[in-house]
Structures are given as C-alpha cells and as structure tokens.
Backbone as a printed PyTorch tensor [residue, N CA C, xyz], in Angstrom:
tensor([[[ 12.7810, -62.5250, 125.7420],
         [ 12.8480, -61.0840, 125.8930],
         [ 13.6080, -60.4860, 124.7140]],

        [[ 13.2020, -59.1830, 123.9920],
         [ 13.6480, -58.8630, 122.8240],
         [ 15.0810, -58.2880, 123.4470]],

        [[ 16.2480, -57.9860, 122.3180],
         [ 17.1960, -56.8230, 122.6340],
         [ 16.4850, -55.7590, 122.3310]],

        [[ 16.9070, -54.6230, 122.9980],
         [ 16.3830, -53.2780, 122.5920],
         [ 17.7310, -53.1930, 121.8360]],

        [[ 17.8220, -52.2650, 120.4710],
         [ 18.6510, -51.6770, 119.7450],
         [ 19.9560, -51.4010, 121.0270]],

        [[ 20.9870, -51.1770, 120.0280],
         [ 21.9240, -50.6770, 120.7000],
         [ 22.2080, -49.4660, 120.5180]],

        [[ 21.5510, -48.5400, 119.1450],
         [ 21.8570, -47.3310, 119.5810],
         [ 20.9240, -46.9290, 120.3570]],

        [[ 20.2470, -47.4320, 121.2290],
         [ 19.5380, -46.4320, 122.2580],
         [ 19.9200, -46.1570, 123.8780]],

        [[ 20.9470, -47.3650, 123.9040],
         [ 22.1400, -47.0930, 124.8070],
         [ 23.3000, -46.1730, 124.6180]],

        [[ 23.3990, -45.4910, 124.7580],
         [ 24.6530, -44.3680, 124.0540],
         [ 25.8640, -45.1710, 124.7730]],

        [[ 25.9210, -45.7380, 125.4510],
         [ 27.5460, -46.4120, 125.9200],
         [ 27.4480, -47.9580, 125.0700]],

        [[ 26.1110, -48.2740, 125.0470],
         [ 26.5100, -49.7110, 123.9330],
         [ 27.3810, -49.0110, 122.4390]],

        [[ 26.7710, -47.8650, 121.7920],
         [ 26.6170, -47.5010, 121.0790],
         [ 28.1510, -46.9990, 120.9900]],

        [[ 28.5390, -46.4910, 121.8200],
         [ 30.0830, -45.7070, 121.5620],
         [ 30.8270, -46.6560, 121.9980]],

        [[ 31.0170, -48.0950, 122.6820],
         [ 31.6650, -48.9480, 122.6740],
         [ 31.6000, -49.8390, 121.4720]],

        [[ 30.2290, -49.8280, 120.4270],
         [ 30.5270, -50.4460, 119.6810],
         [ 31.2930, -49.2410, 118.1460]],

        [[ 30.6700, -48.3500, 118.3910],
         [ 31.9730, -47.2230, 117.4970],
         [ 33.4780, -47.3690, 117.7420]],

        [[ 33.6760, -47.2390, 119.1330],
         [ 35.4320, -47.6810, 119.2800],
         [ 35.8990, -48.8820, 118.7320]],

        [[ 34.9250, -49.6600, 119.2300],
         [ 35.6410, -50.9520, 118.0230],
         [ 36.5320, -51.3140, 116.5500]],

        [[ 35.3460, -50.2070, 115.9200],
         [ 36.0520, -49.9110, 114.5960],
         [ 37.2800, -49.5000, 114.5070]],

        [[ 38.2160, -49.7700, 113.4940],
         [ 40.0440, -49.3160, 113.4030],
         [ 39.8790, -48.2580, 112.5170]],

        [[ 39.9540, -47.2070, 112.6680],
         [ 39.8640, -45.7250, 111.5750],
         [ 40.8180, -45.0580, 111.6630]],

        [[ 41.8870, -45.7640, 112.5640],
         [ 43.3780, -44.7900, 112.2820],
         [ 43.6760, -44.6480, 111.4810]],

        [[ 44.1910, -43.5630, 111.2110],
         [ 44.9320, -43.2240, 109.9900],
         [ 46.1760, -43.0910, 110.3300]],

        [[ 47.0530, -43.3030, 109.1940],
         [ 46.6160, -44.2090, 107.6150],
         [ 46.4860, -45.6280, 107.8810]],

        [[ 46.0530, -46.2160, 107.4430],
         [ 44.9010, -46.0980, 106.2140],
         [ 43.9030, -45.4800, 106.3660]],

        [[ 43.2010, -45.4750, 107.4320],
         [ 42.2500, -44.8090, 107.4440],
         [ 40.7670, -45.7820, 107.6320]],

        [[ 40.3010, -46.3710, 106.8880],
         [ 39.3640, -47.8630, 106.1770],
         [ 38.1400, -47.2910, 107.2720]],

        [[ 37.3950, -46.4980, 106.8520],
         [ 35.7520, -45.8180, 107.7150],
         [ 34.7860, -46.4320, 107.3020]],

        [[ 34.8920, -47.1390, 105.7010],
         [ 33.6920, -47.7560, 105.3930],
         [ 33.0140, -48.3050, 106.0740]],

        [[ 33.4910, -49.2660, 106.8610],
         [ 33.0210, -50.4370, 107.9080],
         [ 32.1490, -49.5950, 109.3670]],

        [[ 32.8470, -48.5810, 109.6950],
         [ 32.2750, -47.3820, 110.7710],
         [ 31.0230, -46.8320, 110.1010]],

        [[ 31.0280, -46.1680, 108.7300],
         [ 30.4800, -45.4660, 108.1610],
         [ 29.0590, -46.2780, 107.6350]],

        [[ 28.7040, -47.7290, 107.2690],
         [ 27.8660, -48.3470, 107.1840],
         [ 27.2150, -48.5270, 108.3950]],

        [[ 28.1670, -48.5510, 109.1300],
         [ 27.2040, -48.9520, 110.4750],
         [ 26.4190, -48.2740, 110.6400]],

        [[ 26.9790, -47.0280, 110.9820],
         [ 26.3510, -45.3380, 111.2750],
         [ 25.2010, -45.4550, 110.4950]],

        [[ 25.2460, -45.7460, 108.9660],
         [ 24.5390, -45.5100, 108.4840],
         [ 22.9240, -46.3980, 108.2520]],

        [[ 23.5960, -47.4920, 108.7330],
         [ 22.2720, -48.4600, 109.2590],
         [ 21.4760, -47.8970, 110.4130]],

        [[ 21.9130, -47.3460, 111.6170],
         [ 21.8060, -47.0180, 112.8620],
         [ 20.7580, -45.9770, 112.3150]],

        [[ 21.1500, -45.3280, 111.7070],
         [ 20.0880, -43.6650, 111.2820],
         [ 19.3970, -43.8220, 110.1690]],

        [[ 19.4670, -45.2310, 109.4860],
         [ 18.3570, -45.4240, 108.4370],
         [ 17.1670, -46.1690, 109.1870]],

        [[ 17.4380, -46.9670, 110.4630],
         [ 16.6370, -47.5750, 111.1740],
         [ 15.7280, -46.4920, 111.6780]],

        [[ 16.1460, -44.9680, 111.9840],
         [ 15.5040, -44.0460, 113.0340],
         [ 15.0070, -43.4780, 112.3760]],

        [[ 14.6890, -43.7730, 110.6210],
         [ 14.0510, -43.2470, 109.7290],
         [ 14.8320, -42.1330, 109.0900]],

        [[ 15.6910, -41.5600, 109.3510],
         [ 16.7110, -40.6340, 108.9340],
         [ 17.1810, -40.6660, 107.2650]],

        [[ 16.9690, -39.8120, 106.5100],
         [ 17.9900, -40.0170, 105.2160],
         [ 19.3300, -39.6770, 104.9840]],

        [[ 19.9680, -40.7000, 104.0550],
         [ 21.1880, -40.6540, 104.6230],
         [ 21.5870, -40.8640, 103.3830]],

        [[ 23.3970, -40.2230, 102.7670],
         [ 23.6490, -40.3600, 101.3050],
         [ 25.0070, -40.7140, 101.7540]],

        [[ 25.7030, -41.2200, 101.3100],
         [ 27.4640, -41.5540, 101.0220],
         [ 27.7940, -41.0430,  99.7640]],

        [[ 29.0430, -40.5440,  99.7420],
         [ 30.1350, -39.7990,  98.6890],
         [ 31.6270, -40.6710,  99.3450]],

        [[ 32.2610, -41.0350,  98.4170],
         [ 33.6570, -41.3200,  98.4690],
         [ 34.1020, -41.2150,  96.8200]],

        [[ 35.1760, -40.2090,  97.2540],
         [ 36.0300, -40.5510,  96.2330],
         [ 37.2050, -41.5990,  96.1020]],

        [[ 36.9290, -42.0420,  97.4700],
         [ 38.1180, -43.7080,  97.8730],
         [ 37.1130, -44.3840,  98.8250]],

        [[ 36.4190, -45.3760,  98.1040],
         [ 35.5050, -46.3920,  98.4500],
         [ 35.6310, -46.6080, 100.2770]],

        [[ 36.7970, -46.5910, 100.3560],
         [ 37.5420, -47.5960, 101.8620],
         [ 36.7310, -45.9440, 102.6350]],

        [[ 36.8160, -44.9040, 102.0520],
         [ 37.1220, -43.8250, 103.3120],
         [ 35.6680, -42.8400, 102.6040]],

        [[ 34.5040, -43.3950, 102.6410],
         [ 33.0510, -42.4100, 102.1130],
         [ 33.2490, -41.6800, 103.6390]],

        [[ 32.2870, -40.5360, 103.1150],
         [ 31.3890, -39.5480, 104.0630],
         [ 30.2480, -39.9380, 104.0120]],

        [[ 29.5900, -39.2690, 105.0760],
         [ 28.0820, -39.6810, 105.4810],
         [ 27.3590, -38.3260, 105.7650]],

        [[ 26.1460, -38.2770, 104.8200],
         [ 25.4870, -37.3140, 104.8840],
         [ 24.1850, -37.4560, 105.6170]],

        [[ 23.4320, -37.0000, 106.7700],
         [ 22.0990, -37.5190, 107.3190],
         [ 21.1620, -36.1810, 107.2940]],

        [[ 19.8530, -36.4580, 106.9200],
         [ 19.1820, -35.2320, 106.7540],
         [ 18.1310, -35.6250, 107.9440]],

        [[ 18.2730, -34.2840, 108.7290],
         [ 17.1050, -34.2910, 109.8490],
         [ 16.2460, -33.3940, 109.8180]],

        [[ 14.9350, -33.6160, 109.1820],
         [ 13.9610, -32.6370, 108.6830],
         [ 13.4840, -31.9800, 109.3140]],

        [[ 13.3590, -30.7110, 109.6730],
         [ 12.5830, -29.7760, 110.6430],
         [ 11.2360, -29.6900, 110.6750]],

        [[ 10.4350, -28.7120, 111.5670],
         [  9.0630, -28.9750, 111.1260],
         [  8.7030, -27.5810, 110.4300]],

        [[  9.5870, -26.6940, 109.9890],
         [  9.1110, -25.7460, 109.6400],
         [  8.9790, -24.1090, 110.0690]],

        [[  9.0980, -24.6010, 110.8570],
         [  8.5890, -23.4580, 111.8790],
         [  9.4890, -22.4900, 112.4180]],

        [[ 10.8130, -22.7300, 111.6190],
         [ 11.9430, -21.1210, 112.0930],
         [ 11.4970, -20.7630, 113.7880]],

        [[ 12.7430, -19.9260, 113.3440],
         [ 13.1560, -19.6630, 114.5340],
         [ 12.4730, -18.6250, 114.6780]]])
C-alpha cells in the first residue's frame, strides 16, 4: 500500500513543521524552509528563496490565478 504524501494530512503536516527548531536566536529556518519548499514544488507551485544569511532564507510561492478578477 502506497503512503499518501504527508502534506495532505494537515496534522501530519504541522506535526512534522513543529519538529523543526526555529527559535530564535539562532534562528536556523533553512531546514523548515526546504522542506516547505519541496512540499509546494511537489503541488506544482513556483517557488524562489532569498537569504541574505544562508541559515535564515525566505520563501517566496507563486499561486497563479486564472484570470478572471474579481
């Protein structure tokens, strides 16, 4: 029997986010921030990182609309 993903459990998913140590200071998100960013490259999502301190990037995800305003 396959696993289904874990982000499609939202409690697998936020138990495996708590895991990560992102207190600050130090701070260290990289390890959070890859994840994330695997998770939403899998769902087809585009996604960019910026750090100006390697240990602590941001995560940018673009969710494309269809156009059609409001």
């Amino acid at each position: 029997m396959a696993r289904t993903p874990s982000w499609t459990d939202p409690v697998d998913l936020l138990q495996q986010l708590i895991r990560f140590d992102t207190s600050n200071p130090p701070g260290h998100e990289a390890a959070c921030i890859g994840f994330l960013d695997e998770v939403l490259r899998a769902e087809g999502l585009e996604t960019r990182r910026f750090a100006r301190d390697e240990s602590r990037p941001n995560l940018i995800a673009r969710l494309p609309g269809r156009g059609a305003g409001s």
